[in-house]
Structure formats: C-alpha cells, structure tokens
DRENKOL-658781 format. One record per atom (N, C-alpha, C): residue number from 1; residue in one letter; chain; atom name; x, y, z. Coordinates in Angstrom, 3 decimals, padded with zeros to 6 digits. Example, Ala and Ser with C-alpha at 12.3 -4.5 7.8 and 13.67 -1.06 7.14 Angstrom:
<pts>
resi,resn,chain,name,X,Y,Z
1,a,A,N,013.190,-005.690,007.800
1,a,A,CA,012.300,-004.500,007.800
1,a,A,C,013.200,-003.300,007.800
2,s,A,N,012.850,-002.250,007.080
2,s,A,CA,013.670,-001.060,007.140
2,s,A,C,012.900,000.030,007.870
</pts>
This chain:
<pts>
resi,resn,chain,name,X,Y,Z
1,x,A,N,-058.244,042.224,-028.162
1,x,A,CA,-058.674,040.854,-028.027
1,x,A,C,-059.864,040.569,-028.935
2,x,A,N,-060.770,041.908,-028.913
2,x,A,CA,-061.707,041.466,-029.563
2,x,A,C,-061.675,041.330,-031.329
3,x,A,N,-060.490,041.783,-031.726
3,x,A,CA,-060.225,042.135,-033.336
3,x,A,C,-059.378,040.741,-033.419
4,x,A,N,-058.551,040.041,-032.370
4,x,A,CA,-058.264,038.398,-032.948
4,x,A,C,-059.498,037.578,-032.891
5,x,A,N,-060.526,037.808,-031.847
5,x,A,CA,-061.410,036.870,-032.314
5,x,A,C,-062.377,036.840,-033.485
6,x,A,N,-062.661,037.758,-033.891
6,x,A,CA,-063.161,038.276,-035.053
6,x,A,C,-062.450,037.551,-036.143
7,x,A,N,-061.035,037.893,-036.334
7,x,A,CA,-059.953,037.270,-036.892
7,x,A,C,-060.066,035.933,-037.200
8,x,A,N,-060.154,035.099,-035.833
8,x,A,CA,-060.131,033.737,-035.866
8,x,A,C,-061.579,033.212,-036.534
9,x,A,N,-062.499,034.277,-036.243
9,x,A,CA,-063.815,033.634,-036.805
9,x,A,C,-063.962,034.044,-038.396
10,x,A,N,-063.305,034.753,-039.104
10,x,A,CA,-063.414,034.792,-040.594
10,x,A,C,-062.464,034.059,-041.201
11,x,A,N,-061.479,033.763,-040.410
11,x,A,CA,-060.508,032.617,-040.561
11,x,A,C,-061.201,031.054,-040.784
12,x,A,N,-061.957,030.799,-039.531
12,x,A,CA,-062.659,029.260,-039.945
12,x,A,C,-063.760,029.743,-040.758
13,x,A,N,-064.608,030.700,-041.042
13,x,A,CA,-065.342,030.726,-041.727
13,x,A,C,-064.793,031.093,-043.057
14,x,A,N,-063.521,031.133,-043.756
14,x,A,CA,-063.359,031.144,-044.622
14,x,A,C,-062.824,029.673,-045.393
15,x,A,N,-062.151,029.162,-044.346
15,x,A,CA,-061.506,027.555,-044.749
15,x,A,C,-062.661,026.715,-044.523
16,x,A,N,-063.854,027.054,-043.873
16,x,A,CA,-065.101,025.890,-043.816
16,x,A,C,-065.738,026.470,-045.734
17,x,A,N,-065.862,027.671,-045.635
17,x,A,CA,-066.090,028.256,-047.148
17,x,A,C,-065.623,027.497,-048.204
18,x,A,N,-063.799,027.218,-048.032
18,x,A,CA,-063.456,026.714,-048.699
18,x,A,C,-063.013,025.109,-048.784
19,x,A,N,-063.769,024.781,-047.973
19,x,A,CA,-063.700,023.880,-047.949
19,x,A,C,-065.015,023.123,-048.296
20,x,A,N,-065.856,023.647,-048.787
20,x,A,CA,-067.319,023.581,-049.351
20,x,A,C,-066.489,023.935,-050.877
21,x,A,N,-065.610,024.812,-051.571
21,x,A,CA,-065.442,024.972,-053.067
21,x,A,C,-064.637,023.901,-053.348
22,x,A,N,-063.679,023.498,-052.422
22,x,A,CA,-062.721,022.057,-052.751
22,x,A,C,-063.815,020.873,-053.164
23,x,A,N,-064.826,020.926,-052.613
23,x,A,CA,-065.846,019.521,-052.331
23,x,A,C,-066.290,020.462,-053.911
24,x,A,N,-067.179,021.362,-054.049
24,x,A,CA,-067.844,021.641,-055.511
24,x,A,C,-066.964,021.411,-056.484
25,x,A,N,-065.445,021.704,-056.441
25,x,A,CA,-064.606,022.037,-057.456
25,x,A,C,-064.153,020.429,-057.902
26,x,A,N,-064.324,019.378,-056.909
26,x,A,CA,-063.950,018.119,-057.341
26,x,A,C,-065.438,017.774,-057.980
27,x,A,N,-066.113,017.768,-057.878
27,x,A,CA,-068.006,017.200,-058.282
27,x,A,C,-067.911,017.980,-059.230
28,x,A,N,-067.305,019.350,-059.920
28,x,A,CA,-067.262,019.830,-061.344
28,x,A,C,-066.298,019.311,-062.566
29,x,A,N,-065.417,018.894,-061.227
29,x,A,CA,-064.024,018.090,-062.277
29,x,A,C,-064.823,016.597,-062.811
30,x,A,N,-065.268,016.252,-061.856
30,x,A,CA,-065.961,014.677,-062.301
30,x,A,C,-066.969,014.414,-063.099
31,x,A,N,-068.063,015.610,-062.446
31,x,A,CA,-068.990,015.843,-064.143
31,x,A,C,-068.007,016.215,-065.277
32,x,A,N,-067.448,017.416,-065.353
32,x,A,CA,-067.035,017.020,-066.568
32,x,A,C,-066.132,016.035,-067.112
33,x,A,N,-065.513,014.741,-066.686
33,x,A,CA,-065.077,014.226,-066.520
33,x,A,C,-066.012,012.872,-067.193
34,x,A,N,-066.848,013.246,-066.824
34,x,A,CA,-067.727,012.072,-067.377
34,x,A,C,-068.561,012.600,-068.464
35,x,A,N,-068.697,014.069,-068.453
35,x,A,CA,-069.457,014.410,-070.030
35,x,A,C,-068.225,013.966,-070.478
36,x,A,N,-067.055,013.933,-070.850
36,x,A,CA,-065.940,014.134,-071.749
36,x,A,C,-066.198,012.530,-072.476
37,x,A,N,-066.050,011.635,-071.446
37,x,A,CA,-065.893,010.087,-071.456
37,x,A,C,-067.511,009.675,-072.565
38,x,A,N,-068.345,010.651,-072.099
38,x,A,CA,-069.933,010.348,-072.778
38,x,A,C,-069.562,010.454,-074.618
39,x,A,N,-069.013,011.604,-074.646
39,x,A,CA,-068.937,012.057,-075.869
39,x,A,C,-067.849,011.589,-076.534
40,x,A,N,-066.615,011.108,-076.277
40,x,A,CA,-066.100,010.218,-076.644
40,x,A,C,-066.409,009.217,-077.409
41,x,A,N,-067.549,008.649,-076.186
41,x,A,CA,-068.011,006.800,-076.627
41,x,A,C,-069.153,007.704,-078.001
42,x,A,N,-069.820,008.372,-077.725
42,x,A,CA,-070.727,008.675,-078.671
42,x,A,C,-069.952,009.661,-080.187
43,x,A,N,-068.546,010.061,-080.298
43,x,A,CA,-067.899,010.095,-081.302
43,x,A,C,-067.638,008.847,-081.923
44,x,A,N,-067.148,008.122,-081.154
44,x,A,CA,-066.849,006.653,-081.653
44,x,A,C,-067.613,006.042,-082.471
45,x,A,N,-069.027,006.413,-082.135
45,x,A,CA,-070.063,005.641,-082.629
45,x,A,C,-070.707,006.492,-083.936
46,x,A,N,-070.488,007.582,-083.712
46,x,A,CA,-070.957,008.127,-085.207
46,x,A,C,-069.408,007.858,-086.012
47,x,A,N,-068.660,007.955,-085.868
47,x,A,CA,-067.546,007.701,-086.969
47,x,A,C,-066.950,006.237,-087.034
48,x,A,N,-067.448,005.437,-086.172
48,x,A,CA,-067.117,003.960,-086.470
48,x,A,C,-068.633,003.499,-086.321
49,x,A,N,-069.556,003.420,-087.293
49,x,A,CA,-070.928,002.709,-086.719
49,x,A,C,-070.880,001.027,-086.736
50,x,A,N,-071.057,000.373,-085.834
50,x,A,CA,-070.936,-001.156,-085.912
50,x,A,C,-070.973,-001.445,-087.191
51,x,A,N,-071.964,-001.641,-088.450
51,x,A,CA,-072.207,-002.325,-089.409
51,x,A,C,-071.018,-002.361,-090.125
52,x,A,N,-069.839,-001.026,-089.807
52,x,A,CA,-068.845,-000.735,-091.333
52,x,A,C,-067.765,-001.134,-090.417
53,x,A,N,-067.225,-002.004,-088.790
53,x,A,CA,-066.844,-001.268,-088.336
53,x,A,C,-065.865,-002.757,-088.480
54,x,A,N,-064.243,-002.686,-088.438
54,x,A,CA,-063.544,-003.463,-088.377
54,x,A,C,-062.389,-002.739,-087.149
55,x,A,N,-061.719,-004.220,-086.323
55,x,A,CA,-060.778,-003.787,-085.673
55,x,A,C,-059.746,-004.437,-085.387
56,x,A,N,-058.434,-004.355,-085.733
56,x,A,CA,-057.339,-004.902,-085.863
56,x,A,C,-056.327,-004.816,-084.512
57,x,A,N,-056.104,-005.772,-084.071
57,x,A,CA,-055.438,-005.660,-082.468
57,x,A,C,-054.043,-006.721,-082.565
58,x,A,N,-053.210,-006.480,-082.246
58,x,A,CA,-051.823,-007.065,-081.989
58,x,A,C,-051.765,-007.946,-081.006
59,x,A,N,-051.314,-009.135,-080.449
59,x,A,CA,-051.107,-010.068,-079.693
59,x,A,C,-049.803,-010.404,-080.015
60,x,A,N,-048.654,-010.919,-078.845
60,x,A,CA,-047.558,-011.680,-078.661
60,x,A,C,-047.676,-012.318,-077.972
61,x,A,N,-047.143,-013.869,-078.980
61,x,A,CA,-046.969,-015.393,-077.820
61,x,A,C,-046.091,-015.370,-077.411
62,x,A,N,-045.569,-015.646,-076.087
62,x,A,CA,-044.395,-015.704,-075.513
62,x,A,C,-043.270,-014.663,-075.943
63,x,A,N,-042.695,-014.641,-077.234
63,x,A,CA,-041.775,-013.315,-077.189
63,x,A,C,-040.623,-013.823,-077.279
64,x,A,N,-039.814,-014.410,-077.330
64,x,A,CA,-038.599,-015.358,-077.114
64,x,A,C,-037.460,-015.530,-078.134
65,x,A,N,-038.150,-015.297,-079.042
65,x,A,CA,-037.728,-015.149,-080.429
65,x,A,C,-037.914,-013.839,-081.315
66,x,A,N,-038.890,-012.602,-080.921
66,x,A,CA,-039.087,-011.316,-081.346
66,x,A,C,-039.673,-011.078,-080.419
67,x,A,N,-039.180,-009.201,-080.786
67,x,A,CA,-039.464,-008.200,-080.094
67,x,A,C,-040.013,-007.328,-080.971
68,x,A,N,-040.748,-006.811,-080.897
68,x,A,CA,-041.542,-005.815,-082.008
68,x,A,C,-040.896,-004.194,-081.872
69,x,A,N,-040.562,-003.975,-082.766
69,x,A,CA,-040.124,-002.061,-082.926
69,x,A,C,-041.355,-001.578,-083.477
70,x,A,N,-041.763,-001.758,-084.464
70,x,A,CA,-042.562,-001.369,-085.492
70,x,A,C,-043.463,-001.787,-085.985
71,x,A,N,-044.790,-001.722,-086.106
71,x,A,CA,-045.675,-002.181,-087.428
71,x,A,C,-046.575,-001.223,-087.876
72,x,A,N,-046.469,-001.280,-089.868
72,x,A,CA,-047.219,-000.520,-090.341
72,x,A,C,-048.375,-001.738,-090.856
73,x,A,N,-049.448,-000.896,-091.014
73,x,A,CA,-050.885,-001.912,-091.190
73,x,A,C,-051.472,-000.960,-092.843
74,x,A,N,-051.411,-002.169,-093.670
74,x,A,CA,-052.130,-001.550,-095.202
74,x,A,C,-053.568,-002.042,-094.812
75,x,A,N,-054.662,-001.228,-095.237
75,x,A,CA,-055.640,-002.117,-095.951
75,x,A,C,-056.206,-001.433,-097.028
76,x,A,N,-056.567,-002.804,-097.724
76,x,A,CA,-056.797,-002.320,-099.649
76,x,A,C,-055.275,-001.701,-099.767
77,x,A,N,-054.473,-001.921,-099.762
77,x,A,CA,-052.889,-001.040,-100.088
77,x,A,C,-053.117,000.467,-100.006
78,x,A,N,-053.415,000.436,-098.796
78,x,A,CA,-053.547,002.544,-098.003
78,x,A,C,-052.945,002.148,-096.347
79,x,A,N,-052.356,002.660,-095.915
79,x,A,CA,-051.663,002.604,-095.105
79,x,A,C,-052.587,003.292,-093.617
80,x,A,N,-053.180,001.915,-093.020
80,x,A,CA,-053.962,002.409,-092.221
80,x,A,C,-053.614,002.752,-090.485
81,x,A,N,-052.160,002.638,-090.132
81,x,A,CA,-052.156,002.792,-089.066
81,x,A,C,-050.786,002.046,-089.045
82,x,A,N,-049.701,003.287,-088.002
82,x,A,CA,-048.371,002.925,-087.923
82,x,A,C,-048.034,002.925,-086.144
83,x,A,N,-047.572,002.215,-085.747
83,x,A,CA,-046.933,002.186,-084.381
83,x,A,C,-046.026,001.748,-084.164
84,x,A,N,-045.105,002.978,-083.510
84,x,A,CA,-043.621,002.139,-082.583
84,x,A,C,-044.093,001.843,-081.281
85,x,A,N,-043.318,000.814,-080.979
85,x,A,CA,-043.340,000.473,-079.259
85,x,A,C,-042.320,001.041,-078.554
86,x,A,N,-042.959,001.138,-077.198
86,x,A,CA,-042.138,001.228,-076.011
86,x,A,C,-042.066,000.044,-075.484
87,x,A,N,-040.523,000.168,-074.381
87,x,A,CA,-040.655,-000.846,-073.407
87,x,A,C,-041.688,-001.276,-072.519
88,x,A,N,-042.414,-000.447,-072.428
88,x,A,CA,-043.614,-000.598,-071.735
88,x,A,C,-044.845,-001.184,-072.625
89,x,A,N,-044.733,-001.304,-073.448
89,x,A,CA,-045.714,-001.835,-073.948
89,x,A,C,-045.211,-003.333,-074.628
90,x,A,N,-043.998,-003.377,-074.969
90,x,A,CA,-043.252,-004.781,-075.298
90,x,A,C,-043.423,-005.672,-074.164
91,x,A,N,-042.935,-005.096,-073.035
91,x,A,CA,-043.703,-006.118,-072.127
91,x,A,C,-044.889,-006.634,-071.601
92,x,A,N,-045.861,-005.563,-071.953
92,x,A,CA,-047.455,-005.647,-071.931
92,x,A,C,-047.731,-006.774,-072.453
93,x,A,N,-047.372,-006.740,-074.309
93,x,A,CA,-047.558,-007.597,-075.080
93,x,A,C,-046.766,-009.238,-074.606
94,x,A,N,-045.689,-008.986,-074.141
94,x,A,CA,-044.976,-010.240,-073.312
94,x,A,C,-046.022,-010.866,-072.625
95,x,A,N,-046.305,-010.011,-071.595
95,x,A,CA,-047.100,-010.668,-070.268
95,x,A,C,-048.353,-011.114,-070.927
96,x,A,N,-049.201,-010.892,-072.698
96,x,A,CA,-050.182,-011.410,-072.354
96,x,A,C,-051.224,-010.433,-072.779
97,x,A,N,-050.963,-008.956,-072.994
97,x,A,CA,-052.139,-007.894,-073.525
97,x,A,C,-051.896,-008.048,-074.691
98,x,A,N,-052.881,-007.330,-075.447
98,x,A,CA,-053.729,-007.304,-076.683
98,x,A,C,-053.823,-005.820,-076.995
99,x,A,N,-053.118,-005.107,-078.197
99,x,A,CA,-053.309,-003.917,-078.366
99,x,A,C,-054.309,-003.925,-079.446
100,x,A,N,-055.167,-002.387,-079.543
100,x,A,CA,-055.998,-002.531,-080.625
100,x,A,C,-054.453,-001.507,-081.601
101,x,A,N,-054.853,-002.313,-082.351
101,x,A,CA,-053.386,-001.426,-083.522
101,x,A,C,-054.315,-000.204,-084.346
102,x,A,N,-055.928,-000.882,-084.691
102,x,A,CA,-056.323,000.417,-085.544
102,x,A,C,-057.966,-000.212,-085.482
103,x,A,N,-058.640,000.861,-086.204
103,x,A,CA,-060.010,000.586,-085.715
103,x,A,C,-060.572,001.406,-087.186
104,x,A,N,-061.540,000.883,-088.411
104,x,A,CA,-061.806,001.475,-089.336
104,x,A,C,-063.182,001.350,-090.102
105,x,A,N,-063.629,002.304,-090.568
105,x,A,CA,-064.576,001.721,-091.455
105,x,A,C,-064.701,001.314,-092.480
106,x,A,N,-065.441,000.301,-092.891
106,x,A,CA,-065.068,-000.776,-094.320
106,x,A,C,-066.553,-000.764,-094.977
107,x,A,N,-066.295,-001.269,-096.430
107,x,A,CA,-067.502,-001.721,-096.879
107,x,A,C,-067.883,-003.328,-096.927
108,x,A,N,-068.757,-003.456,-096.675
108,x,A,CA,-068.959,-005.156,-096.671
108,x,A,C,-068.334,-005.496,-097.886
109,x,A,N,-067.622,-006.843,-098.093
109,x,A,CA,-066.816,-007.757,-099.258
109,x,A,C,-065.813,-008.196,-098.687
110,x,A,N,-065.030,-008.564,-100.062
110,x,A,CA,-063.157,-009.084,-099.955
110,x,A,C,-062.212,-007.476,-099.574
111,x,A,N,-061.825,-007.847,-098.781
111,x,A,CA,-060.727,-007.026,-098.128
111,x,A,C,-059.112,-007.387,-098.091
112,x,A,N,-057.870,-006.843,-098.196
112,x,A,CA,-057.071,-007.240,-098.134
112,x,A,C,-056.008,-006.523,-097.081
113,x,A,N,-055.079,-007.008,-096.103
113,x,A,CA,-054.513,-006.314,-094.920
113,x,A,C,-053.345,-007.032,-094.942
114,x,A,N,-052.235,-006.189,-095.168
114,x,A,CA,-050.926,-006.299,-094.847
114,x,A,C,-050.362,-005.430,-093.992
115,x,A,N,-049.463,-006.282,-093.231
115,x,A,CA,-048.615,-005.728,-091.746
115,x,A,C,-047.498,-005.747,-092.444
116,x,A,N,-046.269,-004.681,-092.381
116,x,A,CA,-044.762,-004.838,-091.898
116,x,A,C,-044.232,-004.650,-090.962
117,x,A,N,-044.025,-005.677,-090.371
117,x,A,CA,-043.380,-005.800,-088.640
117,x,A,C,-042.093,-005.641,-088.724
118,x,A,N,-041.124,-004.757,-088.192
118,x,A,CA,-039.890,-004.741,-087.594
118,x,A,C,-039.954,-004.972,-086.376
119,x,A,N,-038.568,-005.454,-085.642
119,x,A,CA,-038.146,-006.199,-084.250
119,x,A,C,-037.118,-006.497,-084.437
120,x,A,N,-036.403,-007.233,-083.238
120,x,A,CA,-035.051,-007.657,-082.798
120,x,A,C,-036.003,-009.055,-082.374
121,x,A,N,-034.923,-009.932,-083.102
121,x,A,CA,-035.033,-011.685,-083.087
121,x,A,C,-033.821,-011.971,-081.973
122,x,A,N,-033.526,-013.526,-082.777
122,x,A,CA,-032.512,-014.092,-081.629
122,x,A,C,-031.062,-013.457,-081.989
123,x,A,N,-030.599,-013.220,-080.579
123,x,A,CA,-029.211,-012.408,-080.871
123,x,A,C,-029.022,-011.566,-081.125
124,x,A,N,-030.216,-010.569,-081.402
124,x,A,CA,-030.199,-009.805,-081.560
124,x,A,C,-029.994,-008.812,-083.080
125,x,A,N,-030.723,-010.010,-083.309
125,x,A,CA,-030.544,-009.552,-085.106
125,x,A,C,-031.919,-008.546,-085.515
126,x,A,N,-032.044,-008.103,-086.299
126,x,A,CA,-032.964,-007.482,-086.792
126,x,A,C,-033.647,-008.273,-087.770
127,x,A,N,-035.106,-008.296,-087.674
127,x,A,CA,-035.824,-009.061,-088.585
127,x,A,C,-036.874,-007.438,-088.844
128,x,A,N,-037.282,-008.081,-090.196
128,x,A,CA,-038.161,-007.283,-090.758
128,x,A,C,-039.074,-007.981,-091.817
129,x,A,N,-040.285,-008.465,-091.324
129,x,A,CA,-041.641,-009.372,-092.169
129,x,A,C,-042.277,-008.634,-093.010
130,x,A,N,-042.956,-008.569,-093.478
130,x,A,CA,-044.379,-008.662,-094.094
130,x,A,C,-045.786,-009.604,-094.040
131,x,A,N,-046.850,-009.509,-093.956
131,x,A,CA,-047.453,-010.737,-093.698
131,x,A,C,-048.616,-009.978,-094.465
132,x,A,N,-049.472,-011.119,-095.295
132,x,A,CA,-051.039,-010.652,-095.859
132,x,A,C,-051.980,-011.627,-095.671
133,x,A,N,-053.049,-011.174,-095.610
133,x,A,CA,-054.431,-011.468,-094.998
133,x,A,C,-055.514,-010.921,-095.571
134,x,A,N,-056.445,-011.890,-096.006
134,x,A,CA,-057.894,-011.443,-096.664
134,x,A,C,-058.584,-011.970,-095.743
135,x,A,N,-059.479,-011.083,-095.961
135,x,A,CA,-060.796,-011.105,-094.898
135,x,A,C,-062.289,-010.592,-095.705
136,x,A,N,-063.407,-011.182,-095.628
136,x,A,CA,-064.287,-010.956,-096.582
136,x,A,C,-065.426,-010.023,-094.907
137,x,A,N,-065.542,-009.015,-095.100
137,x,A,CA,-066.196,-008.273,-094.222
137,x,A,C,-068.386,-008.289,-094.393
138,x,A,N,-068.455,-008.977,-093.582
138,x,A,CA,-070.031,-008.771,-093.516
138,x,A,C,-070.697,-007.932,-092.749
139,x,A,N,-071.883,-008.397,-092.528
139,x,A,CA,-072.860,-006.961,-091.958
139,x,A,C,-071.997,-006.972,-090.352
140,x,A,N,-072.432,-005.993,-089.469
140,x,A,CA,-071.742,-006.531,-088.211
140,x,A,C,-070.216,-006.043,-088.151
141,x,A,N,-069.859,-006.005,-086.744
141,x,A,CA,-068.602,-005.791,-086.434
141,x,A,C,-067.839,-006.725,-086.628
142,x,A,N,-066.108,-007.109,-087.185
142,x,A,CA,-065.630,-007.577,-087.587
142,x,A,C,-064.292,-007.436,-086.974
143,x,A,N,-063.506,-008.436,-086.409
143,x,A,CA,-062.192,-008.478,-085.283
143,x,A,C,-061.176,-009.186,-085.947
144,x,A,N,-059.955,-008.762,-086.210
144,x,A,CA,-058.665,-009.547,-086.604
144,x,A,C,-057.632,-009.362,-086.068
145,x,A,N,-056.860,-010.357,-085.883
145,x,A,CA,-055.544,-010.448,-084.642
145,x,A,C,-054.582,-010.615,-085.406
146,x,A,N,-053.918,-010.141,-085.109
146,x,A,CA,-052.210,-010.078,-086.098
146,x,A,C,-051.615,-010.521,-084.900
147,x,A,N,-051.073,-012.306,-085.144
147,x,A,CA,-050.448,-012.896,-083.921
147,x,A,C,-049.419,-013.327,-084.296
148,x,A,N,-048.519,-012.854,-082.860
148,x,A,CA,-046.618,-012.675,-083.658
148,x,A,C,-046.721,-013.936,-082.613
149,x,A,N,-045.984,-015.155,-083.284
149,x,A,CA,-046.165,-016.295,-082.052
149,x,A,C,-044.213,-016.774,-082.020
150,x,A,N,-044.053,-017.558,-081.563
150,x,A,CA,-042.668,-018.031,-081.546
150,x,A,C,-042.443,-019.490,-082.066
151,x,A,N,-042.140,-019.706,-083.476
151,x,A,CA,-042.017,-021.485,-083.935
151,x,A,C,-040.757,-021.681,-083.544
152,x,A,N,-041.046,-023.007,-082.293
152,x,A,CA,-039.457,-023.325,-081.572
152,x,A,C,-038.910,-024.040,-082.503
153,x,A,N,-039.161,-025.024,-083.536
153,x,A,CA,-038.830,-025.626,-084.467
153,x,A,C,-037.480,-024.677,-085.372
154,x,A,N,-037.835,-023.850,-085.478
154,x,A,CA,-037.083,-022.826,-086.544
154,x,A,C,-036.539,-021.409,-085.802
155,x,A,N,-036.346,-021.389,-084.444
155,x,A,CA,-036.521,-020.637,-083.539
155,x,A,C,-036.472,-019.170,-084.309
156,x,A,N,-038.015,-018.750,-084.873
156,x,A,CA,-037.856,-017.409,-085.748
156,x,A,C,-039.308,-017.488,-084.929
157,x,A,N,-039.691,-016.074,-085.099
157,x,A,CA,-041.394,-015.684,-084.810
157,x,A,C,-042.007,-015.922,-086.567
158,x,A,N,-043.224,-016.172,-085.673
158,x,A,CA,-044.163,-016.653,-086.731
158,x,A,C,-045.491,-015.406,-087.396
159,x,A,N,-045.553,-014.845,-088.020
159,x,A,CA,-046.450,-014.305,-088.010
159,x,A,C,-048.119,-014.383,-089.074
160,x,A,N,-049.085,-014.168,-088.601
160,x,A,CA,-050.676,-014.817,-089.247
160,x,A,C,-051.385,-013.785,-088.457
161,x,A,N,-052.667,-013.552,-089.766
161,x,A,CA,-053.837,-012.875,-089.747
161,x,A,C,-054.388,-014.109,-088.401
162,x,A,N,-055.420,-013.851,-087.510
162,x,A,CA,-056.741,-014.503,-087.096
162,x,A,C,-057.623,-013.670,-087.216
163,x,A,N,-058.602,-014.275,-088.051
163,x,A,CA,-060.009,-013.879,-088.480
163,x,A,C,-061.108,-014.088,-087.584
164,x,A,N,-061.934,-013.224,-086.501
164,x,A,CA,-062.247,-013.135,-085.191
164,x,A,C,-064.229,-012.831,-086.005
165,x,A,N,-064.802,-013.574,-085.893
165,x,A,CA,-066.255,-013.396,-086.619
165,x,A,C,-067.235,-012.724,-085.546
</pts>
C-alpha cells in the first residue's frame, strides 16, 4: 500500500512538474516568437530604408470581366517581381484586398514600371495586357497601385498605374 502511494505522489508531482514546463515551454515559444517578428521588422528596415523605399500593391474592382493568373512587374526594364494566384487570393482581391505585389529600393528621379497581366476575361477567354507607368520618385516613401478595374462600356478590364504620394 505504501509503494502505490508513493507512486501516486511522484505521479502528481511529476504532471504538476510538468505542467510548470508546458506553461515555460509556451512563454519560450512566444518570446521567441516575438524576437523573430522584431528582427524581421528591423531587416526590413535596413534593406528597404524609407527614403529609397517604393511599394507596388495590386487591387481588383469588382472582377466581372477578369480574373488574374499572372503578373510580372518590370522596373527600369529588370523584372522586379512575378506572381501567380490562387483561388484564394482571386477572391481576396474580389472581395476588396490589396496585395503588396513587390516592395524595392529606388533612387530618387523618373522611373519607369511595366506590368504583364494574364487572366481569364468574359467567357472565358484568355486575355493577356501589358500596361506602363512613370513615376518620378522623391525623398520619402513612395506607393503605386496597379488597378485592374472593369469598363462596363467595353465589357474588358481596364488596367492603370495609381500614383499614391
């Protein structure tokens, strides 16, 4: 009798034990968890410093007329950033989000940025654009929207630089 109670008492004193390393082992996951997130934001910032720093983000109006597969992004004619979509993110862009497509450093002046967008239009046809955009970059961070909109007039998507100061 006396070797089960013994038993039973290194028993809770081992699950109260461990149940003190479950509680440390989550408070080690979360610190590091948040050094990770620290150093992140502070990579970001030495390799994108505000003054050089430009950022190019995708928007869809309504959608009705295109669906996006693809876009490659030039700037200065160098190929700065390529993305396919998922369904999950076609509808993102449906409902209303804003992707950042690419994020770079520039020198202040005239700049030049071309997109080639592939997608499925009406019926299911395949369209494939091009679109160009100058942008003269000053001191300061600098924002441009590549907005795929829908002209009901011509029922085709529309696509344009917005220049975000």
């Amino acid at each position: 009798m006396r070797r089960v109670v013994v038993m039973l008492l290194l028993l809770v004193m081992g699950q109260l034990h461990g149940g003190e390393l479950d509680k440390d082992l989550a408070d080690f996951k979360r610190d590091v968890l948040e050094v990770n997130k620290r150093l992140l934001l502070l990579e970001e910032e030495l390799l994108f410093p505000a003054d050089t720093q430009v950022g190019i983000y995708v928007s869809l109006d309504v959608g009705h007329f295109f669906q996006p597969d693809s876009i490659t992004l030039e700037l200065d004619g160098e190929v700065l950033a390529s993305h396919l979509y998922t369904e999950k993110e076609i509808r993102a862009l449906m409902n209303g989000a804003v992707q950042r497509l690419a994020l770079a450093n520039v020198k202040n002046g005239e700049h030049e940025l071309t997109a080639f967008v592939t997608g499925t239009g009406p019926s299911g046809r395949e369209i494939r654009r091009g679109v160009n955009g100058q942008f003269e970059k000053a001191h300061g961070r600098h924002f441009i929207q590549l907005h795929i909109e829908d002209d009901e007039s011509k029922q085709q998507p529309r696509f344009r630089f917005r220049d975000w100061r």
